[in-house]
C-alpha distance (Angstrom), angle and dihedral (degrees) to the residues before:
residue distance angle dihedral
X1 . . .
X2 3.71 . .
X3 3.90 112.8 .
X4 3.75 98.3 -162.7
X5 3.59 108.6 53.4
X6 3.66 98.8 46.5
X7 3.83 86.9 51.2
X8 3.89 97.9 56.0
X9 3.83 86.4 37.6
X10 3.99 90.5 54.7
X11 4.02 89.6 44.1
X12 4.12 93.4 49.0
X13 3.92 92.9 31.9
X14 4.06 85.0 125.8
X15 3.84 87.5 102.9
X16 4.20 83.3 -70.4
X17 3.81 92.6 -85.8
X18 3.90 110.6 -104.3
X19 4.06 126.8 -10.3
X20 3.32 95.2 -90.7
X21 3.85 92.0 73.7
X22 3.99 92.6 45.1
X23 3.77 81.3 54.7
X24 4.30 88.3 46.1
X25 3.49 93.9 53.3
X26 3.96 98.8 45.8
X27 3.81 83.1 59.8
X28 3.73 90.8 43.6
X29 4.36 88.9 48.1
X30 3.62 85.9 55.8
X31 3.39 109.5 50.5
X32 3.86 87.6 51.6
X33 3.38 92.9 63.7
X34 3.48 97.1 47.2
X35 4.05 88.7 53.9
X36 3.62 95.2 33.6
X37 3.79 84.1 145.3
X38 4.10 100.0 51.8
X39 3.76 123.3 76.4
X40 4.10 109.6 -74.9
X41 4.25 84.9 -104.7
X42 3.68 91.1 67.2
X43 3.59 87.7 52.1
X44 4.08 90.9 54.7
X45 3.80 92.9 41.5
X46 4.45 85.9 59.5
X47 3.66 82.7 45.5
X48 3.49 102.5 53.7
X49 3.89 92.2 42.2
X50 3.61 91.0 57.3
X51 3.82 83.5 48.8
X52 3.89 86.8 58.5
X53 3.89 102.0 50.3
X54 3.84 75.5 53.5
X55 3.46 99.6 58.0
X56 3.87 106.5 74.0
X57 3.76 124.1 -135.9
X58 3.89 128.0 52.3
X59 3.88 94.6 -116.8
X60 3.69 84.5 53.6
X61 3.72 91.0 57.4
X62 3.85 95.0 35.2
X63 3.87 84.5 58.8
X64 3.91 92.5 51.5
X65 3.73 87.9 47.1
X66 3.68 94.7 52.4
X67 3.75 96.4 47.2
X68 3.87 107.8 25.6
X69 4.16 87.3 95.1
X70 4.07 85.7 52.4
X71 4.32 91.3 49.3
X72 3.58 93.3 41.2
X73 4.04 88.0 56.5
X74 3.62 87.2 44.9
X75 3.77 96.3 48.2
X76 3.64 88.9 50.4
X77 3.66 90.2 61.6
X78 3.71 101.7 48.1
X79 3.68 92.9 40.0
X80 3.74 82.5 55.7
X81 3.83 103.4 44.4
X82 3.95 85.9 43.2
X83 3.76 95.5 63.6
X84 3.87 98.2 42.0
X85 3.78 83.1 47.1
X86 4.30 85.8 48.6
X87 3.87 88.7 50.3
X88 3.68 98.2 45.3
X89 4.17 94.7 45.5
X90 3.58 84.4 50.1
X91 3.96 99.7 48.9
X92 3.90 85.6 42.3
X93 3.67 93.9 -116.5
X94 3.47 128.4 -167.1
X95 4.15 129.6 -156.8
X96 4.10 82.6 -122.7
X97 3.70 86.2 58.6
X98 3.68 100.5 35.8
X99 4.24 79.8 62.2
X100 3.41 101.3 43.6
X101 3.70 86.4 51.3
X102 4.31 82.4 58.2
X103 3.70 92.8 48.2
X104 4.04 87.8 59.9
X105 3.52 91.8 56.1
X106 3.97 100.9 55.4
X107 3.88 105.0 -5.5
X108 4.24 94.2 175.7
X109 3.54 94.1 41.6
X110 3.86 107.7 112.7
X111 3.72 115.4 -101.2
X112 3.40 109.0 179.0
X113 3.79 133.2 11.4
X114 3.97 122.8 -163.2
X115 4.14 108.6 -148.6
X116 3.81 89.1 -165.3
X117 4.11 96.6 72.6
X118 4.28 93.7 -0.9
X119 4.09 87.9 -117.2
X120 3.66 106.8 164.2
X121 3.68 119.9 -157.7
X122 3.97 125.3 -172.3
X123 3.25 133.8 -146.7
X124 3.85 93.1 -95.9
X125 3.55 88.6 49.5
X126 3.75 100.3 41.5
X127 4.18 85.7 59.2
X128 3.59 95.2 47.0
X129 3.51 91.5 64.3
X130 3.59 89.5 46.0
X131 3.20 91.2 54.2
X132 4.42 92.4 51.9
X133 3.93 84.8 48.0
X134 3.80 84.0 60.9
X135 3.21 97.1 50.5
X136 3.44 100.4 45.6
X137 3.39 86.2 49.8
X138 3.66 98.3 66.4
X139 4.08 93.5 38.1
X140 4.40 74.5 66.4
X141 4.24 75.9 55.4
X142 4.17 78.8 -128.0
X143 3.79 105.3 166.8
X144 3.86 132.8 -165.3
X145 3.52 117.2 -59.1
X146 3.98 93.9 27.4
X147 3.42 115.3 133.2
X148 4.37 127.1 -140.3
X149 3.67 114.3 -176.9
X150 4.04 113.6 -142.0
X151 3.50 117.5 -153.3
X152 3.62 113.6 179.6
X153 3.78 139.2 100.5
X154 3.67 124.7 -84.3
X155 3.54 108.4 -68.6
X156 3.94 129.5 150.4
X157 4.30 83.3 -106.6
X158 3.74 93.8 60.0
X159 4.30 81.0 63.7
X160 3.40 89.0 45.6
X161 3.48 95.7 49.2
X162 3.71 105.5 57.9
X163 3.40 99.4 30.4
X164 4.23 86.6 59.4
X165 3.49 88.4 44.0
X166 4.41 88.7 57.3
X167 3.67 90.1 46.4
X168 3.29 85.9 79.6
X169 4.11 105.3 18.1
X170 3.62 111.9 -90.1
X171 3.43 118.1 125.6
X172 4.06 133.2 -141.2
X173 3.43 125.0 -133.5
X174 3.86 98.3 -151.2
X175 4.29 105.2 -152.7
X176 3.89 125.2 -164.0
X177 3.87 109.3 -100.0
X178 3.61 84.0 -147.3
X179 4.00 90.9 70.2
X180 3.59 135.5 103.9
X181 3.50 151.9 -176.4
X182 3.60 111.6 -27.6
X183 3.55 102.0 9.4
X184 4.23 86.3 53.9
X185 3.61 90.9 49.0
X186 4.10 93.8 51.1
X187 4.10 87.6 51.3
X188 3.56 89.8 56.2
X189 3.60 93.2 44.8
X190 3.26 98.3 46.9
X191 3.71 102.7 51.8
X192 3.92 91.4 40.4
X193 3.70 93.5 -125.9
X194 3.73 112.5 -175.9
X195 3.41 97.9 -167.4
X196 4.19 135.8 30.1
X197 3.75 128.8 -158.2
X198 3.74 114.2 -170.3
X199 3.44 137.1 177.6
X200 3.99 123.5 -102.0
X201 4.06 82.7 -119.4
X202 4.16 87.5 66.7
X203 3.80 97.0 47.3
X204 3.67 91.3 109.9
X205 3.93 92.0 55.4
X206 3.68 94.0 43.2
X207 3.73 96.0 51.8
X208 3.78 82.2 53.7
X209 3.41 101.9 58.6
X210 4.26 88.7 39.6
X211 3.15 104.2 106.9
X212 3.81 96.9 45.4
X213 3.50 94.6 54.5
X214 3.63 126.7 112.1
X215 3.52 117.1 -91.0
X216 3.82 103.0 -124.3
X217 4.16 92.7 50.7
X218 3.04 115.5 122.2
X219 3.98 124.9 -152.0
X220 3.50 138.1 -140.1
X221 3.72 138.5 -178.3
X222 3.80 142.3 -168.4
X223 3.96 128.8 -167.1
X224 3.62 128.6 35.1
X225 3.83 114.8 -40.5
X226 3.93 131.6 -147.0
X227 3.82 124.3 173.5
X228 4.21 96.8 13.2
X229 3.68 88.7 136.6
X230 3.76 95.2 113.0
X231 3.87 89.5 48.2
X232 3.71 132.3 74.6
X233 3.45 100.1 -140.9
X234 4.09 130.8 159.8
X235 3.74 113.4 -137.0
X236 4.50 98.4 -111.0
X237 3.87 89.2 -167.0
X238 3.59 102.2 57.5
X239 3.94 87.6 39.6
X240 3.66 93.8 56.8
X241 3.75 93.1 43.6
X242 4.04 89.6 64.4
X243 3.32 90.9 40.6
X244 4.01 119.3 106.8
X245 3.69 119.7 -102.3
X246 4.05 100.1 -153.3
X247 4.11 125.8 99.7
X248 4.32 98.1 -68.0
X249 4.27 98.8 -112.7
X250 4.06 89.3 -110.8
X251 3.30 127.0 116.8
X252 4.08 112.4 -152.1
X253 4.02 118.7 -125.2
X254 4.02 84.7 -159.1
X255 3.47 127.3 113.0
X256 4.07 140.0 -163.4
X257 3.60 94.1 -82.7
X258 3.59 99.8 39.8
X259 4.00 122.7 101.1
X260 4.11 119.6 -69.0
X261 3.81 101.0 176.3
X262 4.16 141.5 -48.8
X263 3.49 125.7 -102.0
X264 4.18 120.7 -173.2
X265 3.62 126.0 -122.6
X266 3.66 123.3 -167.9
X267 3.95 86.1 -134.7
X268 3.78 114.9 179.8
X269 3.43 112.3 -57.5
X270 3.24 136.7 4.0
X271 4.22 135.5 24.0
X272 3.80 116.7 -27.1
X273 3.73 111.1 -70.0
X274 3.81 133.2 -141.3
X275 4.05 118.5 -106.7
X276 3.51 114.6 -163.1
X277 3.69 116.5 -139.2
X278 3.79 119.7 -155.9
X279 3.58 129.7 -165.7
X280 3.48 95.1 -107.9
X281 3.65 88.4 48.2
X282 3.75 102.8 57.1
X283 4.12 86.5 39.4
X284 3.89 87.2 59.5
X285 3.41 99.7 42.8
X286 3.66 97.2 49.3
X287 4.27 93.5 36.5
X288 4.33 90.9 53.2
X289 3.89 84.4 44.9
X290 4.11 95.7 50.8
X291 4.43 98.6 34.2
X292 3.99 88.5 43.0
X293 3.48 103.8 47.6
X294 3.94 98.5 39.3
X295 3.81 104.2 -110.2
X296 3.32 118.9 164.3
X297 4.14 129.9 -164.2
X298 3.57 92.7 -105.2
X299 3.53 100.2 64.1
X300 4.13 141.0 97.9
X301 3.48 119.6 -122.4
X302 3.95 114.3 -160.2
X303 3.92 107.3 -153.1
X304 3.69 111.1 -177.4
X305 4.26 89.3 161.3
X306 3.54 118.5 108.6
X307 3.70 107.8 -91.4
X308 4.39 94.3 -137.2
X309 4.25 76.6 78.6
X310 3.21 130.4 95.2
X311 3.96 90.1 -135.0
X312 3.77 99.5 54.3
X313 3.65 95.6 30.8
X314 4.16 101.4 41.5
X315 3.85 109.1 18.0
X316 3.55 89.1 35.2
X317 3.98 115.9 22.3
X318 4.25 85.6 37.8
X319 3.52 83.3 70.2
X320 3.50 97.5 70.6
X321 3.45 100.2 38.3
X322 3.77 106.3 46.0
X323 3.92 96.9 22.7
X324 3.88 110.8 43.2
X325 3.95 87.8 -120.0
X326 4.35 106.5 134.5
X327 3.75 111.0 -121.7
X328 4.04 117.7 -150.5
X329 3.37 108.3 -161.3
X330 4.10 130.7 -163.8
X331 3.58 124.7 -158.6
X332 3.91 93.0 -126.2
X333 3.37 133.1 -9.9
X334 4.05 125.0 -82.7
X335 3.74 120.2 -170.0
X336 3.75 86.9 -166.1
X337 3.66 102.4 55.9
X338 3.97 93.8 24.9
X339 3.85 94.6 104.5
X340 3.87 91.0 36.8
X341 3.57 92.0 59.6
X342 3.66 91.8 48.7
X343 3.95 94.6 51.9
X344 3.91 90.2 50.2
X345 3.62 98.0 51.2
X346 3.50 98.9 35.1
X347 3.53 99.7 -123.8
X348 3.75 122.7 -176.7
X349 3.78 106.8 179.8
X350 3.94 116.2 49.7
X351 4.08 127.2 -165.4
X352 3.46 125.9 -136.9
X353 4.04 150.4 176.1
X354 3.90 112.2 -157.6
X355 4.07 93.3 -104.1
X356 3.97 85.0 55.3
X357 4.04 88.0 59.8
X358 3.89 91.7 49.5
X359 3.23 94.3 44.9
X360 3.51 100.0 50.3
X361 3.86 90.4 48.1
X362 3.86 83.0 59.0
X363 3.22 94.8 61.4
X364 4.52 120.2 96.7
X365 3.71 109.7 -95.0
X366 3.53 105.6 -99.3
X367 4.51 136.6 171.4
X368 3.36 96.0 -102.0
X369 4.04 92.0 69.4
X370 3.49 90.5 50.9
X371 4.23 96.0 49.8
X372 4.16 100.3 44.0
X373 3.76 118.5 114.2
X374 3.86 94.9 -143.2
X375 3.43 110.4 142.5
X376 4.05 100.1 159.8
X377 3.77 131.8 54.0
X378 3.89 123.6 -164.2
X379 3.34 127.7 -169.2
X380 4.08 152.6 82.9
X381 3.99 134.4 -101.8
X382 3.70 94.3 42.0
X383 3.60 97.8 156.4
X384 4.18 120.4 -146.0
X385 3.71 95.4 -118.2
X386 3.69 90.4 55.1
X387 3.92 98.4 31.2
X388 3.89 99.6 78.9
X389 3.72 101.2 37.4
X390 3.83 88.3 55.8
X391 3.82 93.6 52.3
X392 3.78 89.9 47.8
X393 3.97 102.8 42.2
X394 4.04 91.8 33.9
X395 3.81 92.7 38.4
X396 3.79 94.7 -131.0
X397 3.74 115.4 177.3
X398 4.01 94.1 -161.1
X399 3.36 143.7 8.7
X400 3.54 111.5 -144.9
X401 4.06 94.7 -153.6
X402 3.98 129.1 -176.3
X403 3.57 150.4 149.4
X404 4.22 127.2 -135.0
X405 3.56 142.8 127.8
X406 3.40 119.0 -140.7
X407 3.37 98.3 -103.7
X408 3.73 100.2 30.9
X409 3.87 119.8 117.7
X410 4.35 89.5 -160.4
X411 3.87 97.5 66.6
X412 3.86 110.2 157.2
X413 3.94 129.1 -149.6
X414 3.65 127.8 -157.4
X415 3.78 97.8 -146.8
X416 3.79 105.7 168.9
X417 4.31 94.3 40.9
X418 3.67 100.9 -110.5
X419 3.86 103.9 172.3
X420 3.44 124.5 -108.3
X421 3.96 94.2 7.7
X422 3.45 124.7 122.1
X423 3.53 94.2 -157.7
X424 3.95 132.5 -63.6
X425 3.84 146.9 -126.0
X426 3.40 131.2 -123.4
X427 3.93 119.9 -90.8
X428 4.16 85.5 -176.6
X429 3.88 95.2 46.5
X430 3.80 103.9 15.9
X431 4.04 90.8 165.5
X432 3.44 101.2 52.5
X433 3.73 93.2 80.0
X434 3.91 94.5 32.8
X435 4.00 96.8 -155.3
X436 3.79 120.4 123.9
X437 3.89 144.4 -167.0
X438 3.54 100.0 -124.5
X439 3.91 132.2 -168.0
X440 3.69 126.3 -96.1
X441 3.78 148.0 -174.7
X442 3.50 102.5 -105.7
X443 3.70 96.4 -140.7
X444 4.16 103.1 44.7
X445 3.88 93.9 16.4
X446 3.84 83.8 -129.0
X447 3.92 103.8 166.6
X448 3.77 110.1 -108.8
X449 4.32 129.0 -131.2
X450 3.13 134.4 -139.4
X451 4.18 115.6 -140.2
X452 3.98 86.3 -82.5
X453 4.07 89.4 61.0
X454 4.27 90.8 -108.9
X455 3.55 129.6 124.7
X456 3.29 120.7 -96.0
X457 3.78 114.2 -120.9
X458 3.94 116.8 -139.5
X459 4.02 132.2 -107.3
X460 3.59 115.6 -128.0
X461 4.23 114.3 -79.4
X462 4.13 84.3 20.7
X463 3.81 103.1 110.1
X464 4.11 115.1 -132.4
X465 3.39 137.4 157.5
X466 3.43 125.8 -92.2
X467 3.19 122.3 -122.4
X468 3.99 130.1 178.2
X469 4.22 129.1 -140.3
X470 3.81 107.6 -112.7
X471 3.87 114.2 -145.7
X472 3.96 109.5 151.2
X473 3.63 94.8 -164.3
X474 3.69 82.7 68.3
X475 3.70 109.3 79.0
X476 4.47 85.3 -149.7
X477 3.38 92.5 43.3
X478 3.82 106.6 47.1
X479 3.74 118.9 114.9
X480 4.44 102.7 -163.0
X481 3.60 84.1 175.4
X482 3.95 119.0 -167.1
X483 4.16 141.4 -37.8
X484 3.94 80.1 -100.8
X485 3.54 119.5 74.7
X486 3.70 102.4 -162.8
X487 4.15 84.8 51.8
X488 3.57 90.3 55.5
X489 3.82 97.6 52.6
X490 3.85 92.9 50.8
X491 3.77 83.6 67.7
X492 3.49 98.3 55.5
X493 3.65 125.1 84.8
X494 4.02 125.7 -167.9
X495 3.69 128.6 -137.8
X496 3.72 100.3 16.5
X497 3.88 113.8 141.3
X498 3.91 91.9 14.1
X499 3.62 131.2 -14.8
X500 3.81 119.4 -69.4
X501 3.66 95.6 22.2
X502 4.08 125.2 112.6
X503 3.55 128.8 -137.5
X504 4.08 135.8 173.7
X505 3.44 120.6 -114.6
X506 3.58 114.5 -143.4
X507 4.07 110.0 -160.1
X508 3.59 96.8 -131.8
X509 3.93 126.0 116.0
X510 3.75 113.6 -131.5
X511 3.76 145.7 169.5
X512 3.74 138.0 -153.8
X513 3.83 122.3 -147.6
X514 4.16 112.6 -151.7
X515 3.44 92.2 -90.3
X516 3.34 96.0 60.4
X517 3.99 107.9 -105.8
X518 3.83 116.1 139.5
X519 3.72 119.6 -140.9
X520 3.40 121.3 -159.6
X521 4.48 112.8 -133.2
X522 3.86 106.8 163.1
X523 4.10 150.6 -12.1
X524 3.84 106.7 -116.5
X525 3.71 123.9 -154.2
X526 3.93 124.2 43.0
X527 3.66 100.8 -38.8
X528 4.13 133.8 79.9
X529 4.12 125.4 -173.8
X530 3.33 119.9 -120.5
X531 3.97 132.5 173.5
X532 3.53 83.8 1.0
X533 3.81 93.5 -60.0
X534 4.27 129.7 105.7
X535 3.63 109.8 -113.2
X536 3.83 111.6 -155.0
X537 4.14 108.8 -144.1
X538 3.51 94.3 -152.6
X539 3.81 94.8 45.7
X540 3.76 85.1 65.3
X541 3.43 106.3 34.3
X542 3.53 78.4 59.0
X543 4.06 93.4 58.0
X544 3.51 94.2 38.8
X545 3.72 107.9 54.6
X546 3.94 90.3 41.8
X547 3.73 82.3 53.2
X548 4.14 87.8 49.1
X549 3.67 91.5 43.3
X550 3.64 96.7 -99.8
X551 3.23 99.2 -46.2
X552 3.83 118.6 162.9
X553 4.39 108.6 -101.7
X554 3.85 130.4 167.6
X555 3.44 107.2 -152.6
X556 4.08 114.5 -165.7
X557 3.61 147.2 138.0
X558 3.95 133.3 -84.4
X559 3.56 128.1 -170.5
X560 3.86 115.6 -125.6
X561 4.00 113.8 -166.6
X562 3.61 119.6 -97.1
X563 3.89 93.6 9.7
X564 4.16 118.4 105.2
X565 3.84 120.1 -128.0
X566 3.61 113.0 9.2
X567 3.97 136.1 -82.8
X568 3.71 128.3 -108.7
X569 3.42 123.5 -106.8
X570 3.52 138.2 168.5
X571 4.23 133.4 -160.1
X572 3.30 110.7 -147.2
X573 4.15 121.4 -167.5
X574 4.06 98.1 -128.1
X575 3.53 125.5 117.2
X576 3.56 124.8 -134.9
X577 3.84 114.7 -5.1
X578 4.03 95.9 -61.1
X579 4.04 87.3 149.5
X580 3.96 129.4 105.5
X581 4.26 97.5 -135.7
X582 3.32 102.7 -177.3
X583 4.12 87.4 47.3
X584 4.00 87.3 46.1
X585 4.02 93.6 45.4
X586 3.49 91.1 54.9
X587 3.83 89.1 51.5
X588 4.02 88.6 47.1
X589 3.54 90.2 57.7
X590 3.60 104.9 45.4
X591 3.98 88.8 47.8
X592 3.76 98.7 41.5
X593 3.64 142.9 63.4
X594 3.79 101.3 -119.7
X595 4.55 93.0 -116.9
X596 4.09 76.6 53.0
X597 4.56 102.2 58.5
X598 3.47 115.9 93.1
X599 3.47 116.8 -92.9
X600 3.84 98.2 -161.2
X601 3.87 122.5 23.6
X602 3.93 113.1 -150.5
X603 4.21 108.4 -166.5
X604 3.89 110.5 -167.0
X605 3.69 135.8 152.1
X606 3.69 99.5 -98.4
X607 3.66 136.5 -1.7
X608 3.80 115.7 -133.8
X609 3.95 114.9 -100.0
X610 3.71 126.1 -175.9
X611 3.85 118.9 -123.9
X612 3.63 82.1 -91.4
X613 3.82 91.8 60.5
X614 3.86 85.0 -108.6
X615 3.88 114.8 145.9
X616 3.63 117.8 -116.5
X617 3.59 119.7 -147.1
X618 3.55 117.1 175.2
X619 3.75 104.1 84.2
X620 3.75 76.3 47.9
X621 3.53 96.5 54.2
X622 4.28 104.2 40.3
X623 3.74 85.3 51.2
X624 3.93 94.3 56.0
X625 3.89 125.1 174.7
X626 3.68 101.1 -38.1
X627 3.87 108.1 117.2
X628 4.03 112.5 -101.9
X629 3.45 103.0 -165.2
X630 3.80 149.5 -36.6
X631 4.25 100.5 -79.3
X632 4.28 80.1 62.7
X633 3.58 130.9 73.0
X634 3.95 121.9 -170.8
X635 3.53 116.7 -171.4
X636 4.04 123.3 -164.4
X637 4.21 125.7 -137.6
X638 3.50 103.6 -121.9
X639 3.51 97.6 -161.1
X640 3.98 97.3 -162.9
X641 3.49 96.2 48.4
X642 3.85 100.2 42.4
X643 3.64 104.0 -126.5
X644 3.62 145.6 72.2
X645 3.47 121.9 -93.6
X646 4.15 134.3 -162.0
X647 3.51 111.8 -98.6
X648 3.47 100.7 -121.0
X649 4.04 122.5 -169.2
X650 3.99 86.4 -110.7
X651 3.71 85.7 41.9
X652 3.99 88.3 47.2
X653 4.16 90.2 56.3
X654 3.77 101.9 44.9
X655 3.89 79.0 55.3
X656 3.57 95.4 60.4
X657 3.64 91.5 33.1
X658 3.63 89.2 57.1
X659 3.48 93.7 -126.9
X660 4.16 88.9 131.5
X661 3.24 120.2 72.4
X662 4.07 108.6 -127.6
């Protein structure tokens, strides 16, 4: 039997793409059994040079040269994760027994450490409490497919929580602590949770929301609680403390590609929406993350991101729990103590958004900095300016770089640390990974078609969005979209690659150099990130013009130099400066997540509507914060002072000069 062919065969058994590949793999079948002998590698390194003599022009083959080392690593990876991903579908694996499979292997080694109160839980320990959330679980008589909505910050029981609850089916429905009021109330809604468990920290916003509530929830708390005597809440920590520590006597009719939990996503219009999260999902996520970035068992992850996200509680969390690594986890993120932590706990591998890598550089040199054993960095949105001087003042020997949305079936990894890039696709085997850059109208970001009614894919340097092949027999291309149906067909675009097929379109702006590398430039649609979060437009347009009395408000982002993502800011159609801010701030905050509230206010006569009384915001948006003339006032959040201010032209400078802190 030959080993190699039936390999690539099972990875690219989804009809093997396009011809090109058929043609790929012929090439690749016969150098193996010319080498029979040599490792199967050798036998893909005569395939893909045959492929290059193939391939035409010199800068064709100088671009294969240059990045053949880079796919090779890549293909590696995916070859690997696809396998593990083959066995596990086909032993009907679950991410409950994926860990429990972990906790055999080094039972007292620590799993998870909590730098708020330095509790340190091992593996053994960690399980046992799954184990008592499953059981408590079924004393609620909660049954597969339920759903309980946790809304708490990260702590090492959030982990324990969900992952109890899949042991025996039910899912979580993992909310943004940083939500209130009506956007709360739609994520429970929308997920049909018929339970919540929040911690003592979100009393405030759960009282709130009480009344509203539907009748039959049922509430939960954990940590010590003052002034719950408007809520009916059960006391979780002395529940769990009776409850019984042994494997829960149920045996779990899920499977690898069945649902694990939801997390929400701002999206690109509209409230936040409900991803589901498979099994096979979170295992991917978290297995590309820990064989492409060299992580090994023995190390510390620091995770400082909140754990309702699929970045601190999949790439980084999924870690621990299905690869032996121990997590530390912080209840919010501190610039100040960030390095400190690191140095105490010996950490080696670090987690990041881009704002975390700016901020961090903003911080006074101090001796922790220089004494941390960190030699890995994971995240996305590192930008290039800030990229090398973190390496060099942090003394970071990789950044572990990539792009994805939780739901997305086109994430991107930048394996070999090219700065600035995202990730890349392959110029040697562009089908392998069937995602594309695809052209757009600038304006609406419709996708364009050529005369045959497909997309148009991009030329290297043109920007496009990407766009990823769905095939849900394919556990790397699936797309299980959200709780809401509707949401989940908005994503999906028809005759893409060829006609009749399906593929997701992400919302993001992107361009490819000729080497391949993707660079991210911009979120399209109704939605801008901010502090590392995605800030729905409509959501708080929404907020704001309730708030004004229904007055009409475009809320969108601007770019201010030096700073990443881009800051909220809102047009409002009032003349003159007819508005109570202090009164309206106060509203702002109570309503809004703080990455949400306007950080510039524009008030002008009218905002511009289409004959559709849609609000246009471009003209808005190119023009920016800089004062246009005298019949406008824009007014600035200063955050440290608590009020907004006039944008003054001096004001309007030390902006751009980034003499104000945002």
């Amino acid at each position: 039997m030959i080993f190699v062919p039936e390999v690539i065969v099972c990875i690219l058994r989804d009809k093997i793409m396009e011809r090109k590949i058929g043609v790929i793999l012929s090439f690749i079948g016969l150098g193996t059994v010319w080498l029979r002998s040599f490792p199967w590698l050798c036998s893909l390194l005569v395939g893909l040079g045959l492929c290059l003599v193939h391939m035409g022009s010199w800068k064709n083959i100088h671009i294969a040269l240059h990045t053949v080392k880079r796919d090779l690593m890549c293909l590696a990876v995916i070859i690997k994760v696809r396998i593990s991903m083959y066995h596990h579908r086909r032993n009907r694996r679950t991410i409950p027994a994926l860990f429990a499979q972990v906790v055999t292997q080094h039972p007292d080694k620590p799993a998870l450490i909590y730098e708020a109160t330095g509790e340190v839980w091992s593996f053994r320990e960690l399980q046992e409490r799954c184990h008592a959330v499953a059981h408590w679980a079924l004393a609620q008589g909660w049954t597969e497919g339920d759903v309980v909505a946790l809304y708490m910050e990260s702590q090492p029981l959030m982990a324990a929580l969900w992952l109890g609850f899949a042991i025996i089916g039910v899912e979580a429905a993992l909310i943004n602590y940083n939500l209130r009021q009506q956007s709360l109330l739609h994520c429970l809604s929308v997920s049909g949770a018929r339970a919540m468990v929040f911690g003592s920290e979100m009393t405030g916003a759960v009282t709130e929301v009480s009344s509203m509530l539907q009748p039959r929830m049922v509430l939960f708390s954990t940590g010590k609680q003052e002034d719950k005597d408007e809520l009916q809440v059960q006391s979780l920590d002395s529940l769990l403390a009776r409850s019984p520590t042994h494997p829960p006597p149920y045996k779990i009719r899920k499977e690898f590609n069945d649902r694990l939990f939801y997390i929400y996503t701002s999206g690109t219009t509209g409230m936040p929406k409900a991803a589901v999260v498979v099994h096979s999902r979170y295992y991917r996520i978290a297995a590309f993350g820990f064989h492409s970035f060299g992580l090994r068992p023995d190390d510390i992850i620091y995770n400082c991101l909140p754990l309702y996200h699929s970045a601190g509680n999949i790439m980084g969390l999924g870690q621990c729990l299905l690869f032996g690594l121990t997590a530390v986890i912080r209840r919010k993120f501190s610039a100040s103590h960030f390095w400190d932590d690191c140095v105490k706990h010996n950490c080696t591998v670090i987690q990041y958004i881009g704002e975390i890598c700016r901020y961090l550089l903003a911080q006074p040199v101090g001796k922790s900095e220089a004494r941390h054993r960190v030699r890995v960095a994971i995240g996305n949105g590192l930008r290039p300016s800030v990229w090398e001087e973190f390496v060099k003042r942090f003394r970071i020997q990789r950044i572990g770089e990539f792009y994805g949305a939780t739901e997305c079936n086109c994430s991107l990894l930048n394996i070999d640390g090219k700065v600035g890039a995202c990730g890349f696709n392959s110029r040697i085997l562009p089908n392998f990974y069937p995602i594309r850059l695809v052209r757009v109208q600038q304006d609406s970001k419709e996708l364009l078609r050529d005369s045959r009614g497909l997309c148009i894919p991009c030329e290297p340097g043109e920007p496009g969005m990407l766009v990823g092949h769905i095939n849900n027999t394919d556990p790397l291309r699936r797309f299980d979209g959200y709780a809401d149906q509707d949401a989940t067909k908005k994503k999906v675009a028809r005759n893409v690659f060829k006609m009749g097929d399906s593929a997701y379109v992400s919302g993001d702006i992107l361009v490819m150099d000729d080497y391949g590398y993707m660079y991210f430039m911009d979120r399209s649609g109704d939605t801008f990130r901010w502090r590392g979060e995605n800030v729905s437009t409509t959501e708080v347009e929404g907020v704001l013009s309730k708030l004004l009395g229904h007055t009409d408000v475009a809320v969108y982002g601007v770019s201010v130099p030096g700073v990443e993502g881009k800051a909220g800011m809102a047009a409002i159609a009032q003349e003159g400066n007819q508005l109570d801010l202090d009164a309206f701030l106060i509203g702002v905050q109570k309503a809004l997540p703080s990455y949400a509230r306007p950080v510039f206010l524009r008030f002008m006569p009218s905002v511009d509507t289409t004959g559709t009384f849609k609000i246009q915001k471009t003209r808005l948006q190119k023009e920016g914060y800089k004062p246009q003339n005298s019949s406008e006032k824009i007014y600035f959040l200063n955050s440290r002072a608590g009020h907004y201010q006039p944008v003054t032209d001096e004001l309007y400078d030390a902006i751009n000069e980034g003499k104000v802190s945002l």
